[in-house]
C-alpha positions in Angstrom: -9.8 16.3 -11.2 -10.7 14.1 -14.4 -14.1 13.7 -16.1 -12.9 10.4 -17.8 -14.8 7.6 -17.1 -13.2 4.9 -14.7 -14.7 1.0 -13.7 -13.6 1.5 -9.8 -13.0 3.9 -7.2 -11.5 2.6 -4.1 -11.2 5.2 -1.1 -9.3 4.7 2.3 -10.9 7.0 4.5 -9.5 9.8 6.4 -9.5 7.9 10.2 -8.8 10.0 13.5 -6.9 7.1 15.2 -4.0 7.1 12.5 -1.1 9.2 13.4 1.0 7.6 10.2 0.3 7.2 7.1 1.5 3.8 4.9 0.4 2.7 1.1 -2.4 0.3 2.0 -1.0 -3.1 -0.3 -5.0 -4.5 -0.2 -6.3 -2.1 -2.2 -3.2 -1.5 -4.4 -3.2 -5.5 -4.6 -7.1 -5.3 -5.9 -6.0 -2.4 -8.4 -3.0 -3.9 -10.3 -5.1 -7.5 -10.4 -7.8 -5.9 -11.9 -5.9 -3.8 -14.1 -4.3 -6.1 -15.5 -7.9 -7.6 -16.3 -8.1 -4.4 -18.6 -10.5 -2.6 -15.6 -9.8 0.8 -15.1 -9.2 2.0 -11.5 -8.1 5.2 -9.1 -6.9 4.7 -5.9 -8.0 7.8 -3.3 -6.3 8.0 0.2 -7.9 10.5 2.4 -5.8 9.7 5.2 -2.5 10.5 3.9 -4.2 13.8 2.0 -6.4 14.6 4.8 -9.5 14.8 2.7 -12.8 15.0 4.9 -16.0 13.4 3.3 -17.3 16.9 2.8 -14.2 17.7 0.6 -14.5 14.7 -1.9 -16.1 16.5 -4.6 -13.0 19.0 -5.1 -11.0 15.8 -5.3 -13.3 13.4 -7.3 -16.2 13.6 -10.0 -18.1 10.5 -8.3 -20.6 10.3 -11.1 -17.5 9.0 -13.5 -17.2 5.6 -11.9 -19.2 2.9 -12.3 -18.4 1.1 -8.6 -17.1 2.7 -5.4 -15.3 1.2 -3.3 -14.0 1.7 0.3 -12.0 0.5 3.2 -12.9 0.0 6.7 -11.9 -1.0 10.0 -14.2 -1.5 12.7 -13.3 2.1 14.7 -14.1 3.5 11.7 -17.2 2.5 10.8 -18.8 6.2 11.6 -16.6 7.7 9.2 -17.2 5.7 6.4 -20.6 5.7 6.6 -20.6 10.3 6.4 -18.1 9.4 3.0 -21.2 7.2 1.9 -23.4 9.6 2.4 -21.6 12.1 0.0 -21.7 9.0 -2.3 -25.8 9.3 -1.9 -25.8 12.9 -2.4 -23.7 13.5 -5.1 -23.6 9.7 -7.4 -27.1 8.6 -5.8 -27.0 6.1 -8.9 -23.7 4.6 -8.5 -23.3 1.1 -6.5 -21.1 1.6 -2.8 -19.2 -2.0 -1.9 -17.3 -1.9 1.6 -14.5 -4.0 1.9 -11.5 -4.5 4.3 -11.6 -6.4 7.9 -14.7 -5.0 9.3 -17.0 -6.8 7.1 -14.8 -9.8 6.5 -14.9 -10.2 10.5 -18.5 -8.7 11.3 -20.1 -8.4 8.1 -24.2 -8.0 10.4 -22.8 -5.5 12.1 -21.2 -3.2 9.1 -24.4 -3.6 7.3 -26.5 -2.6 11.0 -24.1 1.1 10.8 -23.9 1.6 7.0 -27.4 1.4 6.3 -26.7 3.0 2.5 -23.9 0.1 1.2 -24.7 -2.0 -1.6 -22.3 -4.5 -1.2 -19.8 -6.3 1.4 -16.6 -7.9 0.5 -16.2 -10.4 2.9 -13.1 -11.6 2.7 -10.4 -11.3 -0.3 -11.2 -8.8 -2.7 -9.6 -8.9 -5.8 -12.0 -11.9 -7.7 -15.0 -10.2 -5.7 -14.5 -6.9 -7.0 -13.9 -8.8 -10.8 -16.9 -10.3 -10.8 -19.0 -7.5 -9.7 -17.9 -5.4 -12.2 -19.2 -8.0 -14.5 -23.2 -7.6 -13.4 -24.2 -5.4 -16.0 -27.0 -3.7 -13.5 -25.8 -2.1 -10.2 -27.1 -2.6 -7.6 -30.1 -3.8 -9.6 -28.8 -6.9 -10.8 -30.4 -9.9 -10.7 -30.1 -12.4 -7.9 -28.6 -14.9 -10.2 -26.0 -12.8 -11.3 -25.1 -11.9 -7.7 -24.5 -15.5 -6.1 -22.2 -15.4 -8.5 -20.2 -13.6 -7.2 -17.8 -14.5 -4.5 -17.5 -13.5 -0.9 -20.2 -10.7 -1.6 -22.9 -9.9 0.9 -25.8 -7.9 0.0 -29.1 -7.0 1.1 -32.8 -7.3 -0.4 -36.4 -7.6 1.3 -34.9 -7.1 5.1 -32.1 -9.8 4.9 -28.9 -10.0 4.3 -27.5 -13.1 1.3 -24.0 -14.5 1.2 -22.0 -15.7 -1.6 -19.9 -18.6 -1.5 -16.4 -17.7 0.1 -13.3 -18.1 -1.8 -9.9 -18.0 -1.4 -7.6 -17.2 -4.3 -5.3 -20.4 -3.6 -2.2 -19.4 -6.1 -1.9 -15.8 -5.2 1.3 -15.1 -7.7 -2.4 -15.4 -10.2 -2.8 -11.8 -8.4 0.1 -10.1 -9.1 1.8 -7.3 -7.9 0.4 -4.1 -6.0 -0.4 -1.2 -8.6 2.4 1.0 -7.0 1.6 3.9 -9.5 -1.8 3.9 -8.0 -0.6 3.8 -4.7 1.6 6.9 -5.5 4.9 5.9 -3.0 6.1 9.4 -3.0 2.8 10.6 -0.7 4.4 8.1 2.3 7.7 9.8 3.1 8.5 8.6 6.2 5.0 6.3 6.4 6.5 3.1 8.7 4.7 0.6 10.7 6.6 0.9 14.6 7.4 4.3 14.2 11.6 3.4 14.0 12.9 3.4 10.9 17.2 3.4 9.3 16.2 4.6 6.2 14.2 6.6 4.1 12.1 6.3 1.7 10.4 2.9 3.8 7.7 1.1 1.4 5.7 -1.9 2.8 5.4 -5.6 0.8 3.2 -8.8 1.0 4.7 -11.8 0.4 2.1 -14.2 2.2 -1.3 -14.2 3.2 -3.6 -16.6 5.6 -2.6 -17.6 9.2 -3.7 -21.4 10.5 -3.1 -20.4 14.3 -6.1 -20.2 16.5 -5.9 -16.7 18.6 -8.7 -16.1 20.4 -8.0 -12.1 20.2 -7.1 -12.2 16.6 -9.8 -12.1 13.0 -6.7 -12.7 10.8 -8.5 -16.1 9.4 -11.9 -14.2 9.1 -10.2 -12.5 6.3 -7.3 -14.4 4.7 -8.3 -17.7 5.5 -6.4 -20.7 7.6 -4.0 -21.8 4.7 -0.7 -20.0 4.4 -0.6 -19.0 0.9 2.8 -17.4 -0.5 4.2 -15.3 -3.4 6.9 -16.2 -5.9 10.4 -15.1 -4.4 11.3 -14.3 -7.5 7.9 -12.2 -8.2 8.7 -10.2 -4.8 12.5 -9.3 -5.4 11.3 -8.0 -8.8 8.8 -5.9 -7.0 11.4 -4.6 -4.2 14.2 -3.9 -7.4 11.5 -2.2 -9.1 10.5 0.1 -6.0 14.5 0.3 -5.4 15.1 1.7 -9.3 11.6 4.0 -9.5 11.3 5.5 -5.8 14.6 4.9 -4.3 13.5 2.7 -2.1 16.2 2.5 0.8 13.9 0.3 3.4 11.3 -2.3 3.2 9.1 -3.4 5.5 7.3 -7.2 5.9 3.6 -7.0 7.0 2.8 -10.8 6.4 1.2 -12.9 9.5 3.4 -15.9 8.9 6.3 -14.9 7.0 8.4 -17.3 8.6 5.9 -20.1 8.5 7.5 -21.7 5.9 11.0 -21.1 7.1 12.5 -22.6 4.0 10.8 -20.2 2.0 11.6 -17.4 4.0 15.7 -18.5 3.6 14.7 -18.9 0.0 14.2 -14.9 0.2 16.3 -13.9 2.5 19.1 -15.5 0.3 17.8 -14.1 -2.9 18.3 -10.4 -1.1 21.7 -11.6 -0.8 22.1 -12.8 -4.3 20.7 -9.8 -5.7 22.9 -7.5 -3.8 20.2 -5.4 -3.6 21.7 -3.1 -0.3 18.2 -2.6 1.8 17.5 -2.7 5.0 14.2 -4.7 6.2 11.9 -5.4 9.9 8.9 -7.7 10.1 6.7 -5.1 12.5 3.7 -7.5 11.8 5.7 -10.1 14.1 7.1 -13.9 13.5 6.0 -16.9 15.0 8.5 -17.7 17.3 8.4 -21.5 17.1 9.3 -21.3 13.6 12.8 -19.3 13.6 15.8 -21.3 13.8 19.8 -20.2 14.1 20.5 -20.4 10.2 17.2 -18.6 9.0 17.9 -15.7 11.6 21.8 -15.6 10.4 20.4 -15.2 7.1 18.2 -12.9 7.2 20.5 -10.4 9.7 22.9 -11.1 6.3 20.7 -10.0 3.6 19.7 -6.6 5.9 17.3 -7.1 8.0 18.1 -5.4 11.4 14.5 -6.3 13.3 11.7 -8.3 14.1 8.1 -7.9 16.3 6.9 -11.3 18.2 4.3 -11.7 20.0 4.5 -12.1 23.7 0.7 -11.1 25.0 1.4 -12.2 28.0 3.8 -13.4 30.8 1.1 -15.9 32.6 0.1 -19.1 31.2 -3.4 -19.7 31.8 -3.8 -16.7 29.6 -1.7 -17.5 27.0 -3.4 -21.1 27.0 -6.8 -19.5 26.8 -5.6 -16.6 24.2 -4.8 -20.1 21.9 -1.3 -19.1 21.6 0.1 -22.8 21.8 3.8 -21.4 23.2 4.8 -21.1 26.8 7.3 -18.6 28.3 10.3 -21.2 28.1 10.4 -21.3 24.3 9.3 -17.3 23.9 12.3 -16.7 26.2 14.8 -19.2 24.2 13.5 -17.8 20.7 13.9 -14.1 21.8 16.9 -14.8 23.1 18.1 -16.6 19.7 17.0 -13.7 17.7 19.1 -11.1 20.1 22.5 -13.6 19.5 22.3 -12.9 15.6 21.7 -9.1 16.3 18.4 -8.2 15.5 16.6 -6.0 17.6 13.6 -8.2 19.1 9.8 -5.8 19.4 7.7 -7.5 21.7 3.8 -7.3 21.5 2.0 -7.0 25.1 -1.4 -6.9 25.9 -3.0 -6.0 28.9 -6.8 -6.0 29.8 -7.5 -9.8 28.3 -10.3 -10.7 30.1 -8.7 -13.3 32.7 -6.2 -10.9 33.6 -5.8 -10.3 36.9 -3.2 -8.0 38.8 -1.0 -11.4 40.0 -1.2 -11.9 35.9 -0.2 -8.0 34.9 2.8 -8.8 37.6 4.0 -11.9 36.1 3.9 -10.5 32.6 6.0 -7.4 33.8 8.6 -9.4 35.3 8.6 -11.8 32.3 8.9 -8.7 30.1 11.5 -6.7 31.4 13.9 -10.1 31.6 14.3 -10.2 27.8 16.3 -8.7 25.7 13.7 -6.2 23.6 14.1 -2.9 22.7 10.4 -1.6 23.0 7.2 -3.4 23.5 4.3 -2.4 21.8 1.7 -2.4 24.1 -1.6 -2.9 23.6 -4.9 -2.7 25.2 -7.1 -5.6 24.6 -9.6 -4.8 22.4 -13.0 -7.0 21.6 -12.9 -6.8 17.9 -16.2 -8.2 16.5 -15.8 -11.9 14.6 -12.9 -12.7 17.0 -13.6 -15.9 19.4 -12.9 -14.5 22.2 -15.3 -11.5 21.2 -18.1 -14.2 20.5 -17.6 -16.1 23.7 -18.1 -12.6 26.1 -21.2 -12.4 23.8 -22.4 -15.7 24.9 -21.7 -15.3 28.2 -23.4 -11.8 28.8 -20.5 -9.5 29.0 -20.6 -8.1 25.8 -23.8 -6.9 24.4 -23.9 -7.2 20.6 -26.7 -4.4 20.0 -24.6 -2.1 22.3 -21.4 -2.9 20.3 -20.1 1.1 19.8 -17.7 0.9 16.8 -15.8 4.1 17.8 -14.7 2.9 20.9 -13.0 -0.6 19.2 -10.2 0.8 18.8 -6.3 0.7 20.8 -6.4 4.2 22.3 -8.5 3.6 25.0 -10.0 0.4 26.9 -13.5 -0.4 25.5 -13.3 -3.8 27.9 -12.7 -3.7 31.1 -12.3 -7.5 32.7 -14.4 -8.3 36.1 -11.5 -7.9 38.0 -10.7 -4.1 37.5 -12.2 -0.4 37.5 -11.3 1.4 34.1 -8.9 3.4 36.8 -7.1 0.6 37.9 -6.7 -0.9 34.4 -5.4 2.4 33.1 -2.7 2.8 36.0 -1.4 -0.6 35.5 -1.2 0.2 31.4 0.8 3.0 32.5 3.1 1.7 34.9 4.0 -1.1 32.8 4.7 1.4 29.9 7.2 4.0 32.4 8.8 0.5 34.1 9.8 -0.5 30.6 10.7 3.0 28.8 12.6 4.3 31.4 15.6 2.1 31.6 18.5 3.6 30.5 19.1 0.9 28.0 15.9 1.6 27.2 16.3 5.4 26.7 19.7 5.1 25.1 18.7 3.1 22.2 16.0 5.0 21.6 17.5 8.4 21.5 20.2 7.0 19.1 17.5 6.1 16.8 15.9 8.9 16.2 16.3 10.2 12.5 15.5 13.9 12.4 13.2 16.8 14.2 10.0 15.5 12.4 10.4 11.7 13.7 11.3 13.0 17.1 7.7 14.9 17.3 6.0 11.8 15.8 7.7 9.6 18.7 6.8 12.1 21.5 3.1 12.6 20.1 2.9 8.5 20.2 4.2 8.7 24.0 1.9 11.3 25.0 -1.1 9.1 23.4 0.0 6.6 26.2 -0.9 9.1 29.2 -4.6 9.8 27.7 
């Protein structure tokens, strides 16, 4: 632990819902932009060390920076706010900002459970967090100084002020992750989708913003409607670079819309080919399915990558009209099977629990489902996540109360919403009988045995299965 004197402290809190661990790219995207704006930052996971908020101070001197930062997701919100406290307790004169997607989406209800924050980012971070460390007088600055800032929130007499909101609109103006803050050798076998080739397995960014409407999805709140997208050149520097310093093997794309521009996507797909650079890639973050066509799947099975997540949600119409989706089951069954004739391995994302659903609905999607060619589903209980629309409109109608709104319970290991149609029983047996009618095919079982890597990834998978029976 340092004495030295540092601008920024950003923290990813240790989160009970997380059984993996992977580099989080928004704050290492904050950290190398405003390093290279000659700021001086530390990057502190204490999910991947497992440091509890009462633990900080053998980790940290928090009197030694002059802005603290942290992440936080909605389920999460009761843990951040014991880290703050330790903030209060033991740096009682340094300013706290809260960033991530539970202020971008709710940023009322953030400020209603961390009663001691300064500051919300809502939104993009990386000019937000430049600018603020610009007021010379935390949190005391003046007003003045504060509108200044963009997508900041704050508080003062009882109310809560907004800054303009801003997107950066050239994001290669960002840069690069700061990967030595990140520390890759912490995430050994850290993957989004728990399957994996290769080891070590590093996530990247090539893209940010997403101009679909889903009702179920804040996406926008915090990346905005434009798709906005990174030099290929500036990304296969960054993967050569993670390939020559931490053997990176396996890379994994967590963009929204990678394929939005499928030119673009060719563009890299092709430059992984030109580069010869030998690593295996997935998009677990799933593709738009309307935007893949023969050649860009060819190419990218080419250059490495072995598979993709789409997004199914749902194997009845009216709900995937009202969810906003704008595809219907003929072109999700044409596209899936398109991606299966070039040999990638096709993840489908289910959800069960949307509030139309009914049991004819669950029965139609299980059908749909299990007549495509997908290795596993990743199946998800609908959850109301505040800023959404869909959230909003059960709001408006009465079936959500906003002051009861329980943070801990918006999250996917347990159904916080239960539609008018079910008992929280009923909903849970068709969750589970969906899950065993899928899992135990043999194709099913097969393919999954075959992939397992070792003894350690084996446990990981069974501890996920168990979660599924809770």
């Amino acid at each position: 632990m340092t004495k030295e004197m540092y601008d920024l402290l950003l923290i990813k809190p240790l989160s009970k819902y997380n059984l993996q661990h992977t580099p989080s790219l928004g704050l290492g995207f904050i950290a190398g932009y405003l390093e290279r704006c000659d700021y001086s930052v530390q990057i502190l996971d204490c999910n991947v060390l497992k440091i509890l908020p009462e633990h900080l101070s053998q980790h940290v001197y928090l009197k030694n920076y002059r802005l603290i930062g942290i992440q936080a997701y909605d389920m999460d919100l009761m843990e951040v706010e014991k880290y703050i406290e330790v903030f209060r307790r033991e740096a009682s004169d340094v300013p706290i900002v809260v960033g991530g997607p539970a202020p971008s989406l709710n940023p009322e209800l953030v400020f209603k459970f961390l009663k001691q924050a300064d500051f919300l980012v809502v939104g993009e971070g990386e000019i937000a967090l430049e600018k603020l460390l610009q007021v010379a007088k935390l949190p005391n600055g003046s007003k003045d100084l504060l509108e200044k800032v963009p997508n900041l929130a704050w508080r003062d007499a009882g109310k809560i002020h907004f800054s303009s909101h801003e997107y950066v609109m050239d994001i290669n103006f960002i840069g690069e992750p700061a990967w030595d803050l990140l520390n890759p050798v912490l995430y050994k076998d850290g993957v989004h989708g728990f399957f994996y080739r290769k080891l070590p397995v590093l996530p990247i960014m090539i893209s940010r913003g997403c101009p679909f409407h889903c009702s179920f999805c804040g996406s926008r709140n915090i990346f905005g409607c434009k798709v906005r997208r990174r030099d290929t050149n500036q990304v296969l520097n960054e993967l050569e670079y993670l390939k020559s310093k931490y053997g990176l093997r396996e890379f994994q794309v967590i963009d929204d819309n990678f394929t939005f521009h499928p030119e673009l996507a060719l563009e890299f797909a092709e430059g992984l080919i030109a580069r010869r650079m030998d690593l295996s890639w997935v998009c677990p973050n799933g593709l738009r399915l309307d935007t893949l066509n023969k050649k860009l799947l060819a190419t990218m099975k080419a250059s490495g990558c072995y598979e993709v997540a789409v997004g199914i949600e749902s194997g009845d119409p009216i709900i995937l009209k009202d969810m906003g989706k704008h595809l219907d089951l003929e072109t999700i069954r044409e596209k899936i099977n398109l991606i299966y004739s070039q040999g990638i391995n096709v993840v489908g994302f289910v959800m069960v629990g949307y509030p139309l659903e009914t049991q004819d609905s669950l029965r139609k999607t299980i059908k749909f489902v299990l007549s495509l060619p997908l290795v596993r589903i990743s199946l998800t209980r609908f959850v109301p996540m505040s800023g959404t629309s869909i959230t909003n409109r059960l709001i408006a109608n009465g079936e959500i109360k906003y002051d009861e709104i329980d943070p801990a319970r918006l999250n996917y290991n347990s159904f916080s919403y239960i539609p008018p149609r079910f008992t929280e029983r009923q909903l849970s047996y068709w969750y589970r009988l969906f899950f065993l009618m899928f899992l135990l095919r043999p194709r099913i079982i097969f393919h999954n045995i075959r992939n397992i890597r070792s003894l350690s990834h084996a446990r990981l998978i069974i501890q996920k299965i168990i979660g599924f029976f809770k």
